[in-house]
C-alpha positions, 0 to 999 in steps of 0.5 A: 350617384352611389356611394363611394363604397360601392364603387371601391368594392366594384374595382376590387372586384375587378383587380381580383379579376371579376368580370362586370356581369359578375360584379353586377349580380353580386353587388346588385349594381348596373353592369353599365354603371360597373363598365363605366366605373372601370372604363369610362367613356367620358373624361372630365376635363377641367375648363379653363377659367383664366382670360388672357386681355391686355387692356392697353390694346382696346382702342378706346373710342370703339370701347367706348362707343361699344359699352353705350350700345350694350348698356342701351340695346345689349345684352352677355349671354353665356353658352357652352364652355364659359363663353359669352356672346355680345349682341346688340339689337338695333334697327334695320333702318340705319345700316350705317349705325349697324356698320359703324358698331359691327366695327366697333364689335371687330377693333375691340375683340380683332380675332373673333368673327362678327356676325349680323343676322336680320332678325324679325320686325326690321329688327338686326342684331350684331354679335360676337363670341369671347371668354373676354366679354365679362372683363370688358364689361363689368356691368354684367350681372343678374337682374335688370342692368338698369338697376345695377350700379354703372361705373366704370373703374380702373 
């Protein structure tokens, strides 16, 4: 990253009508740098933090049955764009289990799809994607669950 005062004296330059070869070799800058500097390629777009849930809509059972499969056997991960992903890994030797929480996973978040990939070993996990995950979920956290304090509040 340069300093600032480089960058003002590059978009002087520029305004006094300087080409970017030209700024580049009196100010000893990268003409790429100096190109992007007046035109960039890229726009910073602020990301979206706020989550809209109304809580009220949860059902309560599919929540509840939910919140015990990921204290026991799940886990939120973050990926690209602030979005979690709920998985839950179970075995492959009780489909009705893994049937009843992909339907608990649907009742909580109705919009997102919900997917059930075979892992290895007998091994099957259930997961979802949602900004939303975190807020259901408060127990997430750094470090191992069972060490974090559970309770569930209001």
């Amino acid at each position: 990253m340069r300093p600032r005062v480089e960058k003002e004296a590059a978009l002087f330059l520029a305004g006094g009508g300087v080409n970017p070869c030209q700024i580049s070799r009196l100010t000893h800058i990268p003409r790429t740098t100096i190109r992007d500097w007046l035109k960039p390629r890229y726009q910073h777009r602020p990301r979206r933090t706020r989550v809209a849930l109304d809580l009220k809509s949860i059902p309560r059972a599919e929540y509840s049955y939910l919140l015990g499969f990921y204290l026991g056997d799940g886990c939120l991960s973050l990926g690209p764009k602030g979005v979690y992903r709920l998985r839950i890994k179970t075995d492959s030797r009780y489909p009705s289990i893994i049937e009843e929480c992909a339907a608990a996973m649907q009742a909580v978040m109705p919009t997102n799809r919900v997917r059930i990939q075979k892992m290895r070993y007998r091994a099957v996990e259930i997961g979802c994607f949602s900004k939303a995950w975190p807020l259901l979920f408060p127990q997430h956290g750094p470090g191992r669950k069972h060490e974090r304090k559970i309770e569930l509040a209001p």
